[in-house]
N, C-alpha and C positions, 0 to 999 in steps of 0.2 A: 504494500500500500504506500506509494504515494505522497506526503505530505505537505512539501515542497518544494520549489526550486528556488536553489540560491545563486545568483549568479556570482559569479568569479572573474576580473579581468586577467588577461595574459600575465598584467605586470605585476598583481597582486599572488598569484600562482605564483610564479618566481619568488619574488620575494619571499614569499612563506617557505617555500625549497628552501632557498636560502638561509633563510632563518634554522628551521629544523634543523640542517646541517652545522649551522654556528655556535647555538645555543643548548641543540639536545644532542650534539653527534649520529641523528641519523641522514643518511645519505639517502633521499628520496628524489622522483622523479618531481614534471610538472601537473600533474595528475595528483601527487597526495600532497602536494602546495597548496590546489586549489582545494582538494578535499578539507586541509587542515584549516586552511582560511575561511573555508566557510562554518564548520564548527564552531572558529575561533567566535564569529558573527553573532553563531545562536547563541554561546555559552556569555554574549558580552549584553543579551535581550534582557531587562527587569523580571521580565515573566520567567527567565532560567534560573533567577539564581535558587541555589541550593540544588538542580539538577545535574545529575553525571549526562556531559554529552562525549559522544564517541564521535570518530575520526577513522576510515580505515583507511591505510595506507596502502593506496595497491601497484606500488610498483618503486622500484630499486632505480636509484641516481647513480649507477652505474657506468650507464651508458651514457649520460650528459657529462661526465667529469670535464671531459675533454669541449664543451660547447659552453656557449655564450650561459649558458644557467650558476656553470659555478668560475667564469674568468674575472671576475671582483671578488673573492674569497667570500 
C-alpha cells in the first residue's frame, strides 16, 4: 500500500550519499541518498515525532567511487 510520494531532487540524493558516507561510513548509491533524504523529510514532520521511521538502503556506492557522487569527499 501506497502512502506516499516524496519527491527527491538529483542534488539532494547526492548530497544525502554524500553525507551517509561522511558522517555514518556507509558507502551508498544515488538511490539510498534519495531514499534517506526522504525519511530524513518524514522523520523532520511535527506529526512524526516520537515515531521510528525507516530508510532502506538499496544499493552499494561502489560503483560511483570513481564518478562525480563522491569527487568532493
Amino acid at each position: 500500500i501506497l502512502d506516499e510520494i516524496f519527491a527527491v531532487t538529483d542534488e539532494d540524493a547526492f548530497g544525502c550519499a554524500r553525507r551517509l558516507a561522511r558522517e555514518e561510513g556507509i558507502v551508498a548509491g544515488v538511490s539510498s541518498g534519495a531514499a534517506v533524504h526522504a525519511a530524513l523529510g518524514i522523520a523532520a514532520r511535527p506529526e512524526s515525532e516520537g515515531a521510528v521511521v525507516v530508510a532502506i538502503i538499496p544499493d552499494t556506492g561502489e560503483r560511483y567511487i570513481t564518478t562525480a557522487l563522491f569527487e568532493h569527499g
